[in-house]
N, C-alpha and C positions, 0 to 999 in steps of 0.2 A: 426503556431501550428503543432505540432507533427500528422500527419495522421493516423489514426486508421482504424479497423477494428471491424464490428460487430461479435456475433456467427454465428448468421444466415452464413456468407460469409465463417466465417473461416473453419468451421466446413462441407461447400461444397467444397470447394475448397481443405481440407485434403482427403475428401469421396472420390472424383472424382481422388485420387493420390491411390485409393485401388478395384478401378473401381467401386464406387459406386454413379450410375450419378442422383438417382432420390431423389433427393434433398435434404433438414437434416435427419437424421433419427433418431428420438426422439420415444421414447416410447417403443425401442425394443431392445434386447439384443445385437443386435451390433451396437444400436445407443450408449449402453453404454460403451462399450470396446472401441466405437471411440474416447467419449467425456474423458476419463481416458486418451489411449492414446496421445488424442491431449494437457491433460495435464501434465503429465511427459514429451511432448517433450518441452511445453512452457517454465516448469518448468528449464531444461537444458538449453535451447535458453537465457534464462533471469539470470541465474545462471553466464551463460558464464562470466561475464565480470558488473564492475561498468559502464554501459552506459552512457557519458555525455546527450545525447537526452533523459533520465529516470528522470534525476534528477531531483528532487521537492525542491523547495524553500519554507517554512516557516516559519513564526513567530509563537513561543512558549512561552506559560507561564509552572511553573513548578509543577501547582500547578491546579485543574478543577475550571472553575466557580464559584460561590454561585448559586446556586440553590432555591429560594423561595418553601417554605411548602417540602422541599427535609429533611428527619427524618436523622442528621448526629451522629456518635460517638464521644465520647467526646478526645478532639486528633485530629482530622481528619482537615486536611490544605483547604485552596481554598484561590483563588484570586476573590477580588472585590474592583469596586472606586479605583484600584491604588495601593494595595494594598495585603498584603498575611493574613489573620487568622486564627487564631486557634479555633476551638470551645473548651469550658472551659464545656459543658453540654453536657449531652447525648440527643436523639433527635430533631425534628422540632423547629429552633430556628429564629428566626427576623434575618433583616439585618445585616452585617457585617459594624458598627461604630456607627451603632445605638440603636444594641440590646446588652448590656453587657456582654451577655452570650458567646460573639466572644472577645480576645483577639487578638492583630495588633503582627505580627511576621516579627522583625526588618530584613533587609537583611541578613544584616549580621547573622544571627544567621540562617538563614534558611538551609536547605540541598537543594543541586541545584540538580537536572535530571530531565531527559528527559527519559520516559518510551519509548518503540518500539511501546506499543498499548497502545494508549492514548482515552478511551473511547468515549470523549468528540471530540475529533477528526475526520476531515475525512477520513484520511489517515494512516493505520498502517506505521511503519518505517520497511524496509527488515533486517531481521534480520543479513544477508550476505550486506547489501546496509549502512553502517557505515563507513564513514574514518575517524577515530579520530584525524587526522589529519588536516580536514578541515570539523569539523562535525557544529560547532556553531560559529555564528560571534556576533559581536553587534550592525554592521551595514550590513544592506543588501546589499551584495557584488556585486548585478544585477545596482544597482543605485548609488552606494560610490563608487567612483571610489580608488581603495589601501587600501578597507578592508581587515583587515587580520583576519583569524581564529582564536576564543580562544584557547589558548597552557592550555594544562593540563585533558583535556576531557580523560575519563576513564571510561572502563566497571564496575561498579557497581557487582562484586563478578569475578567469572570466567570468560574465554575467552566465548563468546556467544555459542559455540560451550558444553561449560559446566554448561549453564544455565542462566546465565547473561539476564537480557532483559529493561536494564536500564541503560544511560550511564548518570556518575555523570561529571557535570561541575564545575569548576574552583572557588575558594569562594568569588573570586574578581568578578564575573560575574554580567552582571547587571538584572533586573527583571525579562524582556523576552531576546530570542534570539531569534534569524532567521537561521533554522537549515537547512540543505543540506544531502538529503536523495534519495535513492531510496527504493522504495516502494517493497513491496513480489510480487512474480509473479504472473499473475489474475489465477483464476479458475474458469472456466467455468462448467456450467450444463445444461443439455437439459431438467429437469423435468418441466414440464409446471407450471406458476402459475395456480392457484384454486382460482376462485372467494370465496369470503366469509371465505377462510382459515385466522387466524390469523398467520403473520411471523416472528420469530425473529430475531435479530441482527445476523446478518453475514449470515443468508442463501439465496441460489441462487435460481431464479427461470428463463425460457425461458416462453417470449413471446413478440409477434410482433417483432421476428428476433430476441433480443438481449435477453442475460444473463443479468439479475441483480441481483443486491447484497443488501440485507435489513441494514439498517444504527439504524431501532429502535427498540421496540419489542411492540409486538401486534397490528402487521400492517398491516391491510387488504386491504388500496387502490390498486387501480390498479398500476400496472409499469409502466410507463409514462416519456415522456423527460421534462415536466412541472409538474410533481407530485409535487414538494416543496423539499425543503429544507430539507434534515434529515429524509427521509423515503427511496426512493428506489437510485442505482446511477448505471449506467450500468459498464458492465465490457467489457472489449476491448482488444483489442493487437496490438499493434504498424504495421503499416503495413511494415516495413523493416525488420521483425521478420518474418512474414509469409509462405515466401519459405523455410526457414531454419525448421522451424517445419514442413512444409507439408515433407518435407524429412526423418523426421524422423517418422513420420506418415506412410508412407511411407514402412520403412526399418523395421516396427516394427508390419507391417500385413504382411511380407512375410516369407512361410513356410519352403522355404529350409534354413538349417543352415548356409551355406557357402553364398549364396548369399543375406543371412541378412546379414553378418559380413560385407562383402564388402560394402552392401550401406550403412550402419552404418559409415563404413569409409571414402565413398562421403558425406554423412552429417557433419561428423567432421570437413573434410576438409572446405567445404563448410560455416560452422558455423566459423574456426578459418578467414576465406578472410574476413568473416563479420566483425568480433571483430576488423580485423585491418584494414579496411575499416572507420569504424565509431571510434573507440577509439584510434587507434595509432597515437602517436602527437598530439591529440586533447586537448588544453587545458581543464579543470575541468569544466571551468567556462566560455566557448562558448558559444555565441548565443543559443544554437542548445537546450542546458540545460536547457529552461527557459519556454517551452512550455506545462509543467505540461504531463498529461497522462492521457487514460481511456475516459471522458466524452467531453473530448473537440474536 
Protein backbone atom coordinates (compact mmCIF):
# COMPACT_ATOMS: atom_id res chain seq x y z
CA UNK A 1 0.00 0.00 0.00
CA UNK A 2 0.92 3.46 -1.09
CA UNK A 3 2.33 5.32 2.50
CA UNK A 4 0.62 8.31 3.41
CA UNK A 5 0.58 11.01 5.53
CA UNK A 6 -1.68 12.70 8.04
CA UNK A 7 -2.32 16.77 8.37
CA UNK A 8 -1.48 16.63 11.64
CA UNK A 9 2.50 15.62 10.22
CA UNK A 10 2.19 17.33 7.18
CA UNK A 11 1.34 20.44 8.03
CA UNK A 12 4.39 20.25 11.08
CA UNK A 13 6.85 19.31 9.19
CA UNK A 14 6.00 22.31 6.37
CA UNK A 15 5.85 24.86 9.83
CA UNK A 16 9.04 23.70 11.01
CA UNK A 17 10.64 24.43 7.05
CA UNK A 18 9.35 28.44 8.06
CA UNK A 19 10.73 27.97 11.53
CA UNK A 20 7.60 27.37 13.06
CA UNK A 21 8.43 24.54 15.70
CA UNK A 22 5.30 24.62 18.16
CA UNK A 23 3.28 22.47 16.43
CA UNK A 24 -0.07 22.84 13.89
CA UNK A 25 -1.16 26.16 13.93
CA UNK A 26 -4.84 26.03 13.63
CA UNK A 27 -7.04 28.88 14.39
CA UNK A 28 -4.65 31.76 13.57
CA UNK A 29 -3.96 33.74 10.80
CA UNK A 30 -0.78 32.15 9.78
CA UNK A 31 -2.14 28.76 10.63
CA UNK A 32 -4.19 29.95 7.51
CA UNK A 33 -1.64 31.27 5.08
CA UNK A 34 0.15 27.88 5.97
CA UNK A 35 -2.73 25.58 5.22
CA UNK A 36 -3.36 27.65 1.68
CA UNK A 37 0.03 27.51 1.13
CA UNK A 38 0.66 23.94 1.84
CA UNK A 39 -2.12 23.65 -0.82
CA UNK A 40 -1.02 25.44 -3.87
CA UNK A 41 2.24 23.57 -3.30
CA UNK A 42 0.29 19.99 -3.25
CA UNK A 43 -1.62 21.33 -5.81
CA UNK A 44 1.59 21.72 -8.16
CA UNK A 45 3.48 18.50 -6.59
CA UNK A 46 0.37 16.51 -7.80
CA UNK A 47 -0.32 18.40 -11.10
CA UNK A 48 3.40 17.65 -11.90
CA UNK A 49 2.86 14.40 -13.65
CA UNK A 50 0.12 11.39 -14.16
CA UNK A 51 1.74 9.30 -11.13
CA UNK A 52 1.56 5.40 -11.69
CA UNK A 53 1.62 5.07 -7.56
CA UNK A 54 -1.91 7.71 -7.88
CA UNK A 55 -3.69 5.63 -10.02
CA UNK A 56 -7.19 4.25 -8.97
CA UNK A 57 -8.67 1.26 -10.48
CA UNK A 58 -12.46 1.07 -10.68
CA UNK A 59 -15.41 -0.50 -11.75
CA UNK A 60 -18.26 1.96 -13.14
CA UNK A 61 -21.74 1.92 -14.16
CA UNK A 62 -22.99 4.77 -16.31
CA UNK A 63 -25.75 5.36 -14.83
CA UNK A 64 -26.42 6.09 -10.17
CA UNK A 65 -28.20 3.36 -8.40
CA UNK A 66 -32.03 3.23 -7.83
CA UNK A 67 -32.53 4.77 -4.96
CA UNK A 68 -35.92 3.41 -2.91
CA UNK A 69 -38.50 6.53 -1.85
CA UNK A 70 -35.68 8.74 -3.80
CA UNK A 71 -38.57 11.58 -5.72
CA UNK A 72 -37.01 10.98 -9.62
CA UNK A 73 -37.82 13.15 -12.97
CA UNK A 74 -39.53 11.73 -15.45
CA UNK A 75 -36.30 11.05 -18.07
CA UNK A 76 -33.86 10.44 -15.44
CA UNK A 77 -31.68 6.89 -15.97
CA UNK A 78 -30.20 4.63 -13.14
CA UNK A 79 -29.07 1.05 -12.93
CA UNK A 80 -30.68 -1.79 -11.04
CA UNK A 81 -31.04 -5.93 -11.13
CA UNK A 82 -28.77 -5.82 -14.07
CA UNK A 83 -29.98 -3.40 -15.72
CA UNK A 84 -30.44 0.47 -16.97
CA UNK A 85 -34.17 2.41 -16.60
CA UNK A 86 -35.82 5.08 -17.41
CA UNK A 87 -38.39 6.51 -15.27
CA UNK A 88 -41.70 7.02 -17.61
CA UNK A 89 -43.16 9.48 -14.30
CA UNK A 90 -42.44 12.17 -12.47
CA UNK A 91 -41.59 11.62 -8.73
CA UNK A 92 -41.15 8.72 -5.79
CA UNK A 93 -41.63 5.70 -7.98
CA UNK A 94 -41.45 1.48 -7.02
CA UNK A 95 -38.76 -0.66 -8.06
CA UNK A 96 -37.20 -0.77 -11.45
CA UNK A 97 -38.98 -4.18 -13.23
CA UNK A 98 -41.55 -4.26 -10.86
CA UNK A 99 -43.08 -0.82 -10.79
CA UNK A 100 -44.30 0.10 -14.55
CA UNK A 101 -43.70 3.36 -14.11
CA UNK A 102 -39.67 2.44 -14.93
CA UNK A 103 -39.14 1.43 -18.63
CA UNK A 104 -35.70 -1.19 -19.35
CA UNK A 105 -33.22 0.94 -21.66
CA UNK A 106 -31.78 -1.56 -24.10
CA UNK A 107 -27.63 -1.15 -24.39
CA UNK A 108 -27.63 -0.42 -27.16
CA UNK A 109 -29.61 2.57 -27.15
CA UNK A 110 -28.10 3.96 -24.16
CA UNK A 111 -25.47 7.02 -24.07
CA UNK A 112 -22.36 5.64 -22.34
CA UNK A 113 -20.11 8.11 -19.84
CA UNK A 114 -18.53 8.51 -17.20
CA UNK A 115 -18.93 11.86 -15.41
CA UNK A 116 -15.49 13.18 -13.32
CA UNK A 117 -17.87 13.64 -10.28
CA UNK A 118 -19.96 10.90 -9.92
CA UNK A 119 -22.02 11.68 -6.84
CA UNK A 120 -22.78 8.27 -5.85
CA UNK A 121 -19.19 7.69 -5.90
CA UNK A 122 -16.27 7.80 -3.65
CA UNK A 123 -13.84 9.18 -5.48
CA UNK A 124 -14.02 12.31 -7.96
CA UNK A 125 -11.94 11.62 -11.21
CA UNK A 126 -8.82 14.53 -11.60
CA UNK A 127 -9.93 16.44 -14.06
CA UNK A 128 -5.97 16.73 -15.33
CA UNK A 129 -5.89 12.60 -14.25
CA UNK A 130 -7.67 11.25 -17.74
CA UNK A 131 -5.79 9.34 -20.60
CA UNK A 132 -8.26 8.58 -23.08
CA UNK A 133 -6.01 6.54 -24.09
CA UNK A 134 -6.14 4.00 -21.57
CA UNK A 135 -9.07 5.51 -19.58
CA UNK A 136 -11.79 2.18 -19.72
CA UNK A 137 -11.30 -1.51 -20.02
CA UNK A 138 -13.82 -4.27 -19.79
CA UNK A 139 -11.68 -6.38 -18.16
CA UNK A 140 -9.67 -5.31 -15.02
CA UNK A 141 -6.22 -5.13 -16.45
CA UNK A 142 -4.72 -5.77 -12.57
CA UNK A 143 -6.13 -9.47 -12.95
CA UNK A 144 -6.59 -10.21 -17.11
CA UNK A 145 -3.67 -10.63 -17.95
CA UNK A 146 -3.61 -8.63 -22.18
CA UNK A 147 -6.59 -6.42 -21.32
CA UNK A 148 -6.49 -3.73 -23.61
CA UNK A 149 -8.26 -0.40 -23.35
CA UNK A 150 -11.55 0.73 -24.95
CA UNK A 151 -10.41 2.62 -28.32
CA UNK A 152 -12.86 5.61 -28.89
CA UNK A 153 -13.20 7.29 -25.32
CA UNK A 154 -13.95 10.90 -25.79
CA UNK A 155 -14.42 14.11 -23.83
CA UNK A 156 -18.10 14.75 -23.98
CA UNK A 157 -17.99 18.72 -25.48
CA UNK A 158 -14.52 20.65 -25.25
CA UNK A 159 -11.10 19.87 -24.22
CA UNK A 160 -11.55 19.63 -20.09
CA UNK A 161 -9.69 22.70 -20.03
CA UNK A 162 -13.09 24.14 -21.83
CA UNK A 163 -15.54 22.75 -19.85
CA UNK A 164 -16.02 19.09 -20.56
CA UNK A 165 -16.36 17.04 -17.35
CA UNK A 166 -17.65 13.85 -18.91
CA UNK A 167 -15.94 11.37 -20.93
CA UNK A 168 -18.27 9.41 -23.43
CA UNK A 169 -17.51 5.81 -24.16
CA UNK A 170 -17.45 3.70 -27.23
CA UNK A 171 -21.37 2.23 -28.26
CA UNK A 172 -19.86 -1.15 -28.41
CA UNK A 173 -19.05 -0.79 -24.59
CA UNK A 174 -20.33 -3.15 -22.27
CA UNK A 175 -22.66 -2.22 -18.97
CA UNK A 176 -19.93 -1.33 -16.66
CA UNK A 177 -16.25 -0.57 -17.02
CA UNK A 178 -13.26 -0.65 -14.94
CA UNK A 179 -11.80 2.81 -15.27
CA UNK A 180 -8.02 4.10 -14.54
CA UNK A 181 -7.85 7.42 -13.00
CA UNK A 182 -6.20 9.74 -10.80
CA UNK A 183 -8.01 11.41 -8.48
CA UNK A 184 -7.86 15.76 -7.88
CA UNK A 185 -5.18 16.79 -5.60
CA UNK A 186 -6.36 16.52 -1.47
CA UNK A 187 -6.98 19.76 0.17
CA UNK A 188 -6.59 20.06 3.31
CA UNK A 189 -8.02 22.44 6.19
CA UNK A 190 -7.22 23.15 9.68
CA UNK A 191 -10.77 24.51 10.74
CA UNK A 192 -11.75 22.14 13.73
CA UNK A 193 -14.89 20.20 13.60
CA UNK A 194 -17.85 21.51 15.90
CA UNK A 195 -19.61 19.02 17.69
CA UNK A 196 -23.47 19.30 17.00
CA UNK A 197 -22.71 21.19 13.60
CA UNK A 198 -24.61 19.72 10.75
CA UNK A 199 -21.77 19.04 7.43
CA UNK A 200 -22.20 18.78 4.00
CA UNK A 201 -20.94 16.94 1.20
CA UNK A 202 -17.35 17.98 0.30
CA UNK A 203 -16.38 20.00 3.36
CA UNK A 204 -13.29 19.67 5.37
CA UNK A 205 -12.80 19.64 8.86
CA UNK A 206 -9.39 18.88 11.47
CA UNK A 207 -9.59 16.73 14.24
CA UNK A 208 -7.66 14.23 16.07
CA UNK A 209 -4.55 15.16 13.75
CA UNK A 210 -6.22 14.45 10.42
CA UNK A 211 -8.29 16.46 7.69
CA UNK A 212 -11.45 15.03 6.72
CA UNK A 213 -13.75 15.28 4.00
CA UNK A 214 -17.76 14.82 4.49
CA UNK A 215 -19.03 12.13 1.80
CA UNK A 216 -23.06 13.08 2.75
CA UNK A 217 -25.03 15.99 3.88
CA UNK A 218 -26.42 16.69 7.27
CA UNK A 219 -23.62 14.91 9.04
CA UNK A 220 -22.97 15.42 12.40
CA UNK A 221 -21.00 12.34 13.75
CA UNK A 222 -17.83 12.62 14.76
CA UNK A 223 -14.70 12.09 12.23
CA UNK A 224 -13.72 8.77 13.10
CA UNK A 225 -11.40 5.87 11.15
CA UNK A 226 -14.57 3.58 12.11
CA UNK A 227 -17.30 6.20 11.56
CA UNK A 228 -19.08 3.91 8.41
CA UNK A 229 -19.24 4.02 5.24
CA UNK A 230 -20.40 7.28 3.49
CA UNK A 231 -20.00 9.83 6.00
CA UNK A 232 -16.51 11.22 6.86
CA UNK A 233 -13.03 9.71 4.83
CA UNK A 234 -9.73 11.35 5.73
CA UNK A 235 -7.65 13.19 3.43
CA UNK A 236 -3.80 12.45 3.18
CA UNK A 237 -0.78 12.93 0.95
CA UNK A 238 1.37 10.49 -0.30
CA UNK A 239 4.37 10.37 1.74
CA UNK A 240 7.02 10.56 -1.33
CA UNK A 241 5.11 13.98 -2.09
CA UNK A 242 6.14 15.40 1.05
CA UNK A 243 9.62 16.90 0.78
CA UNK A 244 8.80 18.36 -2.59
CA UNK A 245 5.91 20.42 -1.08
CA UNK A 246 7.80 21.33 2.28
CA UNK A 247 10.15 23.00 -0.44
CA UNK A 248 7.87 24.90 -1.72
CA UNK A 249 6.41 25.75 1.46
CA UNK A 250 9.22 26.66 2.11
CA UNK A 251 10.20 29.20 -0.91
CA UNK A 252 6.87 30.61 -0.63
CA UNK A 253 7.27 32.30 3.12
CA UNK A 254 10.43 33.88 2.14
CA UNK A 255 10.57 37.69 1.87
CA UNK A 256 13.48 38.45 -0.13
CA UNK A 257 12.60 38.49 -3.84
CA UNK A 258 15.72 36.99 -5.33
CA UNK A 259 16.06 34.38 -2.78
CA UNK A 260 12.45 33.09 -3.21
CA UNK A 261 13.19 32.79 -6.97
CA UNK A 262 16.25 30.73 -6.41
CA UNK A 263 14.51 28.21 -3.90
CA UNK A 264 11.62 28.10 -6.22
CA UNK A 265 14.02 26.84 -8.55
CA UNK A 266 15.68 24.14 -5.90
CA UNK A 267 11.96 23.14 -5.72
CA UNK A 268 11.63 22.62 -9.47
CA UNK A 269 14.53 21.11 -9.72
CA UNK A 270 13.89 18.91 -6.97
CA UNK A 271 10.09 18.08 -8.08
CA UNK A 272 11.36 17.32 -11.83
CA UNK A 273 14.24 14.26 -10.03
CA UNK A 274 10.92 13.24 -8.55
CA UNK A 275 8.62 12.96 -11.60
CA UNK A 276 11.65 10.84 -13.19
CA UNK A 277 12.43 8.94 -10.30
CA UNK A 278 8.77 7.54 -10.02
CA UNK A 279 7.44 8.00 -13.66
CA UNK A 280 10.22 7.69 -16.13
CA UNK A 281 9.92 4.09 -17.74
CA UNK A 282 7.42 3.05 -15.43
CA UNK A 283 5.05 1.26 -17.13
CA UNK A 284 1.13 2.60 -16.67
CA UNK A 285 0.07 -0.32 -15.25
CA UNK A 286 3.06 -1.38 -12.40
CA UNK A 287 2.51 -2.97 -9.29
CA UNK A 288 3.06 0.40 -7.65
CA UNK A 289 -0.54 1.58 -9.39
CA UNK A 290 -2.67 -0.47 -7.57
CA UNK A 291 -2.48 0.70 -3.94
CA UNK A 292 -5.39 3.13 -4.19
CA UNK A 293 -4.63 6.62 -2.08
CA UNK A 294 -5.72 8.81 1.03
CA UNK A 295 -7.35 6.19 3.50
CA UNK A 296 -5.32 3.38 3.28
Amino acid sequence: MLETVSCERLMRRCASAVGFTAGVPSGSGFGERLCDTVNDAVARVWGKARWPQLTVFERRWFRPPWGEGVAYEAGQEVWHAGAYWRAALAGPVGEPGVDAAWEEVALADLVKFIALDQPWERHEIGLRGVDLAAFAFGRDPRVCAGAAPLAGCAWMGDYPGGGATRVRLPADAPESVVVAYQPPAPRFSLEAWEAGRAYGYGERVYHGGECWRCLGNGVSEEPVVDCGVGVWERVRLPEFMVACVRAYVAAAFLEDEQGRARAYGRADAELEALREAFCGGTSAYGEAAFGGYGDE
